[in-house]
N, C-alpha and C positions, 0 to 999 in steps of 0.2 A: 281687745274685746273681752267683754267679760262673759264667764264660760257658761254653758245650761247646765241644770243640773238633772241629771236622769236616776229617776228612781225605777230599779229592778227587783222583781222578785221569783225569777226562777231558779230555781236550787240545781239544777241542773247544767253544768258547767256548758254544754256544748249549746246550749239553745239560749245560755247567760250570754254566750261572749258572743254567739252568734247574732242575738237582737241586738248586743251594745256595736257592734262593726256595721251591722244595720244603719242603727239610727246615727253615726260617724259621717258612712259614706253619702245618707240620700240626703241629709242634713248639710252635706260641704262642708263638716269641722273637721278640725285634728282634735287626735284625744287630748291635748293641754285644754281645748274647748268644750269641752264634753265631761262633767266628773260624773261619776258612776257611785251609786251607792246598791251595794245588793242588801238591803232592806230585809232579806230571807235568813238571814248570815250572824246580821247582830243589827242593835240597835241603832236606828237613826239619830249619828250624830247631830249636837247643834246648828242648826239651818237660819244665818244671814241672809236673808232674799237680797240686801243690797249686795252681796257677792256676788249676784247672777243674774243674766239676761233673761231666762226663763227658766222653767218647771217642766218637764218631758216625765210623763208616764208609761213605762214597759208594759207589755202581757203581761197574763200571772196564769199559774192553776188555781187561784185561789177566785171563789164568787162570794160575793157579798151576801147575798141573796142565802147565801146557805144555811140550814139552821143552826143558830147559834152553840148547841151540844155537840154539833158535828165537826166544830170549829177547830182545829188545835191551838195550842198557845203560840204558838209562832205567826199565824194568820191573824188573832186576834190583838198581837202585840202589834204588827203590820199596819190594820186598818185603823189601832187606834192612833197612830203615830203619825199616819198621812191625813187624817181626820186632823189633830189639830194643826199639823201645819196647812192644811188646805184653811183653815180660820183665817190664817194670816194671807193668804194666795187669794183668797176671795175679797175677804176685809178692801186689800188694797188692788183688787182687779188685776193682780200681777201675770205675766204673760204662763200660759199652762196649756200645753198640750197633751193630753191622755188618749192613749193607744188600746183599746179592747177594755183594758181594766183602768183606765182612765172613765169610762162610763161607766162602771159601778161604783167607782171612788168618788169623783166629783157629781156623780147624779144622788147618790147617798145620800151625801154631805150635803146636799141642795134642795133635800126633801124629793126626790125621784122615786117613784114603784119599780125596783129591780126585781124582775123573775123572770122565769123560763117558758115564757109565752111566746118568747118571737126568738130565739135560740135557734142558730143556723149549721146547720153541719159543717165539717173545713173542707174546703176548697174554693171559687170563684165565682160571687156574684157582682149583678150590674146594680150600680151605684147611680141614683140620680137625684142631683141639686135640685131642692126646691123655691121656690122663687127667691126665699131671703134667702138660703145658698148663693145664687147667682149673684146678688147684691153683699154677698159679706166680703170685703179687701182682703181674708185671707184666700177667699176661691177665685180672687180673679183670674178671668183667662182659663179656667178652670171648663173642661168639655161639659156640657149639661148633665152628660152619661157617660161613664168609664167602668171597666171590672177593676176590682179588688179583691184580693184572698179576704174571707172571715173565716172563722170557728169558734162557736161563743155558747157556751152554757145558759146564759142569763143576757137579759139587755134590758133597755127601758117599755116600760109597757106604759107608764104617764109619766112625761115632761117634768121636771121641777115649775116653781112659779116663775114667770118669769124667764123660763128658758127659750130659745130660739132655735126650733129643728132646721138644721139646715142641708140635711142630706137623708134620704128614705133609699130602701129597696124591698122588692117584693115580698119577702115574708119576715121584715124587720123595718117598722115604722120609722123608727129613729136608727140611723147610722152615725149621723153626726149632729150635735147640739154646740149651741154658745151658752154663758154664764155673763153677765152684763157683757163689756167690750172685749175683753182679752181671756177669757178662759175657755177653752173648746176641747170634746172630747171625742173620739172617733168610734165608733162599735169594729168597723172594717181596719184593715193596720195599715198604716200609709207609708211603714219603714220595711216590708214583705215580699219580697221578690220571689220567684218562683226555687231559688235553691234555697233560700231560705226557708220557703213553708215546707220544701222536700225534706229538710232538716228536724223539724218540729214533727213532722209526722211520724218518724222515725224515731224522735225523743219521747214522743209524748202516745205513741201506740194502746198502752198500756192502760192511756187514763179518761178514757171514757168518752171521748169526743167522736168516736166511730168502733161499731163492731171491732171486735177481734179477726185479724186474718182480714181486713180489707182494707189494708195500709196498701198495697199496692192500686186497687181500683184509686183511691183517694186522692192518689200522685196521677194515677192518669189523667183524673177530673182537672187536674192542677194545669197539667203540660197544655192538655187542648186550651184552654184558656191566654187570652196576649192583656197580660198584666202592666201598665207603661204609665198610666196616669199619677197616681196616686202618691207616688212620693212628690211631685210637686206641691204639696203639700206640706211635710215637712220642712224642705227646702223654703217656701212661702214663711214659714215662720220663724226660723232660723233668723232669714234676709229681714223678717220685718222687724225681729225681737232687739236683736242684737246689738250692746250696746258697749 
């Protein structure tokens, strides 16, 4: 089989390797299946699509949506470098799944309105397929309704042309969309389990996704929550990509 290739952009060691053992396990690969690029780190080497089953996109802290002066050079060399290889991943419909910042990257590039209209705080909402959800082959068997961890600064507030929403929740329109056949992006994280996001919350304290001093309340939001669905998902596209 030929391997996915996952681009990362958390600079943060413990929450870098933490998503990559994520997207490993709920995926079914070994790491020889799996190459990892921390994209935060240096520059995106040259990218063979024919080397690879698919395209997987990590979280990030970084939001597209942000203004361009507030940008650093590291973020800007980032979006510019997934921008045009997303040219080549669109061009040829090639298989792409994007996790949180998978929908500012591929919604960008798509012509999408990214901003902080429907931005959710982190911990557990309920997810529900809308009817072409239930009809797209990578949700089948898919519950109509399941929870998910989000925590998102920015999301889509208008579609790309052309785009197909295929998952909404209560105070975020778009969760998940397609791009013709095979490119799909998720607003919610499908590779997220509950020690995972205990993990992130604990990383990521500091940067803005929730008051100060209410990282504890955050994780309790998390615990009550039975999180189970949503890496089928991952897993769905692995099985389907893989070639």
């Amino acid at each position: 089989m030929k391997p996915f290739l996952l681009l990362a952009t958390r600079a943060e060691d413990a929450a870098a390797d933490g998503e990559y053992e994520a997207f490993l396990r709920y995926g079914g690969l070994q790491p020889r299946e799996l190459h990892r690029v921390r994209l935060e780190s240096g520059p995106l080497p040259p990218v063979d699509l024919d080397d690879y089953s698919g395209v997987l996109v990590g979280g990030s802290p970084f939001n597209v949506a942000e203004a361009p002066e507030r940008k650093g050079p590291v973020q800007r060399r980032v979006e510019a470098e997934v921008a045009a290889l997303l040219d080549h991943v669109v061009a040829r419909d090639f298989p792409f799944l994007g996790a949180c910042y998978g929908v500012g990257t591929l919604g960008a590039h798509q012509g999408a309105v990214i901003d902080g209209t429907f931005a959710e705080p982190v911990g557990p909402v309920t997810i529900e397929l809308t009817p072409e959800g239930t009809d797209d082959p990578l949700l089948a068997g898919m519950p109509a309704r399941f929870d998910a961890y989000v925590g998102h600064k920015e999301a889509v507030r208008t579609l790309p042309p052309g785009a197909v929403c295929l998952a909404t929740s209560a105070a975020c329109p778009v969760q998940m969309f397609r791009v013709r056949e095979n490119l799909y992006a998720t607003q919610f994280h499908p590779e997220l389990d509950l020690t995972g996001l205990l993990q992130r919350i604990d990383v990521y304290q500091g940067f803005g996704y929730f008051p100060p001093g209410e990282a504890h309340a955050v994780g309790s939001r998390a615990r009550a929550a039975s999180v189970t669905e949503p890496f089928r998902i991952l897993k769905a596209f692995v099985e389907r990509y893989a070639r």
